[in-house]
C-alpha positions as CSV (number, residue, x, y, z in Angstrom):
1,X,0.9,-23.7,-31.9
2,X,3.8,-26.2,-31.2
3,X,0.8,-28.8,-31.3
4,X,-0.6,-28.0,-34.4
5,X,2.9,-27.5,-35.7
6,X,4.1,-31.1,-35.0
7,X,0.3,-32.7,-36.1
8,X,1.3,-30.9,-39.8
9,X,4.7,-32.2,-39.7
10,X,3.7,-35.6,-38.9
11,X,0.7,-35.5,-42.0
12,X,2.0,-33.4,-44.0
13,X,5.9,-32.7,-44.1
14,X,7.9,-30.0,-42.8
15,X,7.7,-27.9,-45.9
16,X,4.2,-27.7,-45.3
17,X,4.3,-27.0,-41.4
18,X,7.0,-24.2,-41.5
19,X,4.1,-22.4,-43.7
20,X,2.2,-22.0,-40.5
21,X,2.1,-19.1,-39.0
22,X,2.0,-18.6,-35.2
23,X,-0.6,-16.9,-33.7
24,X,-0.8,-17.5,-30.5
25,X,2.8,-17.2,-29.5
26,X,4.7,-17.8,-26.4
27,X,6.9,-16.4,-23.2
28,X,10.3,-16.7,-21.7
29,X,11.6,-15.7,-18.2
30,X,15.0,-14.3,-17.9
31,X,16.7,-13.8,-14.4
32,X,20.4,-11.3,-14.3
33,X,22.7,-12.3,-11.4
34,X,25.0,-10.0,-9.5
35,X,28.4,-11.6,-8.7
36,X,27.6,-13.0,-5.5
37,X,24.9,-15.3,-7.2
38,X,22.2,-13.1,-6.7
39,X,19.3,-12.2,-8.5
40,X,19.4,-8.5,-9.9
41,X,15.7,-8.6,-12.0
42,X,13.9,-11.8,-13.0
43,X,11.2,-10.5,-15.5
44,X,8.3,-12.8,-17.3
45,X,8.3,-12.0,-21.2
46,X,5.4,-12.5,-23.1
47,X,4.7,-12.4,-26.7
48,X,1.4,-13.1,-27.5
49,X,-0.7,-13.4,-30.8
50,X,-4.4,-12.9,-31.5
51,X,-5.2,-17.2,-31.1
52,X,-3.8,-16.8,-27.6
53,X,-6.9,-14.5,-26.5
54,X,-5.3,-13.0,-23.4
55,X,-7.0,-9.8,-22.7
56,X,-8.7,-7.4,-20.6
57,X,-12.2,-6.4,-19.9
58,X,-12.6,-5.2,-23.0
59,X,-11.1,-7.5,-25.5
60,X,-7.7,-5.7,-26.2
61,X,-4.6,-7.6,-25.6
62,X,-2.4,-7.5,-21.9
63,X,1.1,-6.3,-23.5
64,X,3.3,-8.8,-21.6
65,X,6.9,-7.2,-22.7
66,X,8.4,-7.3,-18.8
67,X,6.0,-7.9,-15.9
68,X,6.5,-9.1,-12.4
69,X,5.7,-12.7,-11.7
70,X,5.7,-15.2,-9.0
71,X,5.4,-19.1,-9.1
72,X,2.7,-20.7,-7.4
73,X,1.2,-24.1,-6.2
74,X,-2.8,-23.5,-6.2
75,X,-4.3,-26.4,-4.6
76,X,-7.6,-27.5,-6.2
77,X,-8.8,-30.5,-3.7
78,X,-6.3,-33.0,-3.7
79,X,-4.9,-31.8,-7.3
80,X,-1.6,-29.2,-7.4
81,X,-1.4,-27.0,-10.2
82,X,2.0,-25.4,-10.5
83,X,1.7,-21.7,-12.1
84,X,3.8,-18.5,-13.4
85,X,1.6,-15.9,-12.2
86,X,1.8,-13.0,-13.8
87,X,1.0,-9.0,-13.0
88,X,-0.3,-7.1,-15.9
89,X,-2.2,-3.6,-16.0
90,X,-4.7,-3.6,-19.0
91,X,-5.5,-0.8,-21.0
92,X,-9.1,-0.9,-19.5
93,X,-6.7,0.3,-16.0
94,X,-7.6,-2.7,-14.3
95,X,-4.9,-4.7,-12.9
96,X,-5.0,-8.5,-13.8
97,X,-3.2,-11.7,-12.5
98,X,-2.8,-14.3,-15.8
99,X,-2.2,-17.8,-14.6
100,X,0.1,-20.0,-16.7
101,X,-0.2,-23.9,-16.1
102,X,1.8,-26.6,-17.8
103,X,-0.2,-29.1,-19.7
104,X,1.3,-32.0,-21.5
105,X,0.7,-32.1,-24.9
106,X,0.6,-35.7,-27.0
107,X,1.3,-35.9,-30.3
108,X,1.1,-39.7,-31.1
109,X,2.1,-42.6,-28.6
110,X,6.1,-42.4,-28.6
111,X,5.6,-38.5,-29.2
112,X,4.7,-35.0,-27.2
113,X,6.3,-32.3,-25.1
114,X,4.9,-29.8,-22.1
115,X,3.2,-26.5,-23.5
116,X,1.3,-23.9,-21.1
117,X,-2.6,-23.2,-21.0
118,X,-3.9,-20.2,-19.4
119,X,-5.8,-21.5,-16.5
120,X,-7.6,-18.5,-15.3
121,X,-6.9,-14.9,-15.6
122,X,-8.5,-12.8,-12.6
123,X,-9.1,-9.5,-12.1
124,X,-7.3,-7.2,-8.9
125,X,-9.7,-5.2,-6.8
126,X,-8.4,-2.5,-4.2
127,X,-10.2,-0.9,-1.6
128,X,-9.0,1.6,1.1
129,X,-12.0,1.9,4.1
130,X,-11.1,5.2,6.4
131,X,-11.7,4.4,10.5
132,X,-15.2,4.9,11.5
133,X,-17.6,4.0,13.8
134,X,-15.6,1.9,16.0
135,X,-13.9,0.5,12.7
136,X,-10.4,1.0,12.1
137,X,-8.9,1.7,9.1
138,X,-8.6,-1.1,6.5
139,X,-7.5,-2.0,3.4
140,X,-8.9,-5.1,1.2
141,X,-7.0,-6.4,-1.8
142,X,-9.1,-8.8,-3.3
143,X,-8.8,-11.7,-7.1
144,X,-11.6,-12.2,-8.6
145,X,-11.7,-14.8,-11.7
146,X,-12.8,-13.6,-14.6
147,X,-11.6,-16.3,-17.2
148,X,-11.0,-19.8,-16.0
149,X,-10.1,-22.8,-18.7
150,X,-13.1,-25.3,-18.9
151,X,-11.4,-28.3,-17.5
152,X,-11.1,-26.6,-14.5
153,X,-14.4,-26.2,-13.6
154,X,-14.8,-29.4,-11.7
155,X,-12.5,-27.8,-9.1
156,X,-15.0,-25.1,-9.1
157,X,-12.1,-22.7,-10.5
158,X,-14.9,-20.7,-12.6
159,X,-15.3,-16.9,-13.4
160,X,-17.0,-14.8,-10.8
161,X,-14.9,-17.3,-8.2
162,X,-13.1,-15.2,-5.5
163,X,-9.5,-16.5,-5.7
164,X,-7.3,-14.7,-3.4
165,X,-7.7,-12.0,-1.2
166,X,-5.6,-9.7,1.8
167,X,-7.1,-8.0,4.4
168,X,-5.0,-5.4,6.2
169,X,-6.8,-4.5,9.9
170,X,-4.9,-1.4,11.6
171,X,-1.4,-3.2,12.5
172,X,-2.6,-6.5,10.9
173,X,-2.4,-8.5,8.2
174,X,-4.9,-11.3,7.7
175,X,-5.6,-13.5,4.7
176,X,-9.3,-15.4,4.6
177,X,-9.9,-18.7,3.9
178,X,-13.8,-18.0,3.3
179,X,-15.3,-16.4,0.7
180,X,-19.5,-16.2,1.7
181,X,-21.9,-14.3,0.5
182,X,-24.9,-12.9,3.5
183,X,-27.9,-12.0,2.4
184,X,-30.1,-9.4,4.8
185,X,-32.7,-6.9,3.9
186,X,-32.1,-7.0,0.0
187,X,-28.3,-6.6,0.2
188,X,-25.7,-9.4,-0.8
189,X,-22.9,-9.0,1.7
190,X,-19.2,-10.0,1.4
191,X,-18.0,-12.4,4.4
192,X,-14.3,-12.5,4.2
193,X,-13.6,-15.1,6.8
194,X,-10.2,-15.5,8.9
195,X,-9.1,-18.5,10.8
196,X,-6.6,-18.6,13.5
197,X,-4.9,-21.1,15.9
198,X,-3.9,-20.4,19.4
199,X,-0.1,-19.2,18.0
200,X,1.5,-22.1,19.4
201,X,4.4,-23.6,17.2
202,X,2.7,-27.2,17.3
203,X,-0.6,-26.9,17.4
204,X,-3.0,-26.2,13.9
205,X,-5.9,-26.5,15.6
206,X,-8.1,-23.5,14.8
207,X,-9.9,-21.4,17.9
208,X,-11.0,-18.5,16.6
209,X,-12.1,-17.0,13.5
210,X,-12.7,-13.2,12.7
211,X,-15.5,-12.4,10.1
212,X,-15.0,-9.0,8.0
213,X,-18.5,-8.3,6.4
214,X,-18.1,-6.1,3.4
215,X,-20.6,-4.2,1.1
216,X,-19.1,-4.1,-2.0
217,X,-21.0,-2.3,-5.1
218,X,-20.6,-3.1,-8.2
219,X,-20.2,-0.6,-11.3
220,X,-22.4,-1.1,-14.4
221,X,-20.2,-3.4,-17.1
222,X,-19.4,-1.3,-19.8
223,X,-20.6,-1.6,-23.5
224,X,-19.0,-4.2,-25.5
225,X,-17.1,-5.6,-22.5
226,X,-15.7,-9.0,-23.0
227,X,-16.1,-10.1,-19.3
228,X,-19.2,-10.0,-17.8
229,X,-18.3,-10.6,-13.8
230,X,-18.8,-6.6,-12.8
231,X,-15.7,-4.4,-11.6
232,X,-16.4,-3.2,-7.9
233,X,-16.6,0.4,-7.1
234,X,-14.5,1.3,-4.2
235,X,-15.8,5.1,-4.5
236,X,-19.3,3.4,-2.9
237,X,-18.1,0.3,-1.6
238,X,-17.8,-0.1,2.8
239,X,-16.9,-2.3,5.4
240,X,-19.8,-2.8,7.5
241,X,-18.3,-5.0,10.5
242,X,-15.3,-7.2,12.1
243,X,-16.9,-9.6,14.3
244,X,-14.9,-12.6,16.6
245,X,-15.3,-16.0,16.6
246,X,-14.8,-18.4,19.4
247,X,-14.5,-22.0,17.3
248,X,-16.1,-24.9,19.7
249,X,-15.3,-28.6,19.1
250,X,-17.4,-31.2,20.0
251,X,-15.5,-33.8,22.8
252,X,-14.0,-35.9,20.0
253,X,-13.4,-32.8,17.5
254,X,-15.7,-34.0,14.8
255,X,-18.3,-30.9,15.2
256,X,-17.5,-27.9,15.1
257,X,-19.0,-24.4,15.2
258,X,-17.8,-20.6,14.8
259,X,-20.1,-19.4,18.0
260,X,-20.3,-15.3,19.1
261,X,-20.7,-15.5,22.8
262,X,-22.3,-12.0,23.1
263,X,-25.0,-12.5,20.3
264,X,-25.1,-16.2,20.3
265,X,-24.6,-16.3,16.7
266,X,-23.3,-19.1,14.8
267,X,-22.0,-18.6,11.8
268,X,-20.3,-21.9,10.1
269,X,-20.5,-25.1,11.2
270,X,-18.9,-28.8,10.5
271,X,-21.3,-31.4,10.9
272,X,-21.4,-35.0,9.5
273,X,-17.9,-34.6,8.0
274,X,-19.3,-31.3,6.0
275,X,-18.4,-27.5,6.8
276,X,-22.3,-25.8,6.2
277,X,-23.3,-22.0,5.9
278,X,-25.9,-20.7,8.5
279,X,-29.0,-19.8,6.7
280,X,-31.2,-19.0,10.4
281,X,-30.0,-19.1,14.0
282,X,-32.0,-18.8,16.9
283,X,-31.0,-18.8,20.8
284,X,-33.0,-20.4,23.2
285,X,-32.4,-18.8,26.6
286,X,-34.0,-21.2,28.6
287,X,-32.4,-24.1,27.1
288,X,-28.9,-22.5,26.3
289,X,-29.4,-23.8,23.0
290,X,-28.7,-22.6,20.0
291,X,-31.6,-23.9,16.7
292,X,-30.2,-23.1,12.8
293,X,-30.8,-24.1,9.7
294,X,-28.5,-24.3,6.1
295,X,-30.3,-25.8,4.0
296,X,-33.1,-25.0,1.3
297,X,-35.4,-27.7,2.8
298,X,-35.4,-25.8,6.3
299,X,-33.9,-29.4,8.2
300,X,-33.1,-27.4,11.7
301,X,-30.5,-28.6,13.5
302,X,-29.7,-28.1,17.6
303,X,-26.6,-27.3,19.2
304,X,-25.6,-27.8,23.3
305,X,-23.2,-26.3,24.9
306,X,-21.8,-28.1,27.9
307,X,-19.4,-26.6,30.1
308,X,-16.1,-28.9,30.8
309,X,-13.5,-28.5,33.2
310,X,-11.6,-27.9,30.1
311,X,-13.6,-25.5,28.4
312,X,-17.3,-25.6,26.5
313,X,-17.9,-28.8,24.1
314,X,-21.2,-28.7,22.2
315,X,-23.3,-31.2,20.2
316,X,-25.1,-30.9,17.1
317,X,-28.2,-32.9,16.4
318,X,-31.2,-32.9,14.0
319,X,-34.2,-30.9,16.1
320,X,-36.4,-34.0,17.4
């Protein structure tokens, strides 16, 4: 609104611009201190007009009048956005997460201030799994995008995008850093993929990763709904399996591969600078090999293992 305010002003005079009326509105964010310089409630305000098209699933408007927020640098590649992230409950009962992102605003070259876009708004999904079958219990929190701006989209910040998730095994609390999707026997899976370092204070380097396969069903979208990425239905929804890692480096840490020792299974891999999904993976007892594939065009690739005084290093190669 302050854009087009200013744009009238400039044209057309100030008698004309105050005759605007705003539609799409604004927010403030108030913080009460205790004597000691504490904060007693910090509280995001929003008031929001039609224009401003913030809403749930099924286009009625996320009443903003005192919600909890948090601020947050989202890294997309190399690019920062800074955010006010803020909880809302729709009237559809689903809990959303709006994302507020400055963006400057010109008005001509020696004129412009910073407004706020919504970059994405996305959608929380809870899950409580019982301990079963060797399985213990487990609770998944997971974002899902269900608006993102356009201009994002390059930074593959798009609805149906996971965004965030937390995974809490028994004791444990985990947050993934993959989102994949398995496909076996007709079923889409959920790979919700952990990796850790060794828990040294100096050392990032990743050994281990720990793969939580979901099988999340989706509920039918309801008639007239705005968004069309599905809710999940946690009534039907499982957790099928939590499976280890062991991560193995080639000798000068350029390859890499997320290997089970018990099945042989590889799941990710780093080759040629790139992290690839495994589409196929086969072991070769004889050889103590291990052939996959991850791409469309079937190129197989072959990873050694050699054992080192140190530990195992491995190789990856295109199949000869």
């Amino acid at each position: 609104f302050e854009y087009t305010y200013w744009m009238y002003y400039i044209m057309y005079g100030a008698s004309f611009a105050n005759q605007l009326e705003d539609t799409v509105g604004g927010f403030k964010i108030e913080a009460e201190y205790k004597t000691d310089g504490t904060v007693e409630k910090d509280k995001f305000y929003g008031n929001f007009g039609e224009d401003a098209d913030i809403t749930d699933s099924m286009g009625d408007p996320l009443e903003m009048t005192e919600c909890d927020y948090t601020f947050k640098q989202i890294r997309l590649g190399y690019y920062v956005l800074p955010c006010y992230a803020v909880t809302v409950t729709g009237k559809d009962g689903c809990k959303y997460v709006v994302y507020f992102a400055p963006q400057q605003q010109s008005i001509s070259a020696s004129m412009g201030f910073t407004g706020f876009i919504v970059a994405f708004i996305s959608r929380v999904d809870e899950f409580t799994f019982e301990a079963a079958n060797d399985l213990e219990t487990c609770t998944l929190t997971m974002e899902t995008i269900v608006y993102a701006f356009s201009e994002l989209s390059s930074y593959g910040v798009v609805a149906g995008r996971y965004y965030d998730a937390k995974i809490v095994y028994g004791d444990e609390e985990y947050s993934p850093t993959y989102f994949l999707d398995e496909d076996k026997d007709g079923v889409t899976y959920k790979l919700l993929v952990v990796r850790q370092t060794n828990g040294e204070e100096d050392s990032e380097q990743i050994v281990s990763a720990k793969y939580f396969k979901f099988d999340l069903k989706t509920k039918e979208l309801a008639e007239g709904a705005k968004y069309t990425i599905p809710q999940y239905d946690a009534s039907t929804s499982r957790l099928v399996s939590v499976e280890d890692f062991e991560v193995l480096y080639s000798a000068d840490g350029s390859q890499w591969v997320d290997y089970n020792k018990t099945t042989h299974e590889i799941k990710m891999f780093r080759y040629n600078r790139m992290i690839y999904v495994v589409k196929t993976c086969t072991y070769d007892e004889t050889s103590k090999t291990v052939t996959l594939t991850y791409s469309a065009d079937g190129v197989e690739l072959v990873v050694t293992f050699t054992e080192e005084q140190d530990g195992t290093t491995i190789t990856i190669a295109e199949k000869e």
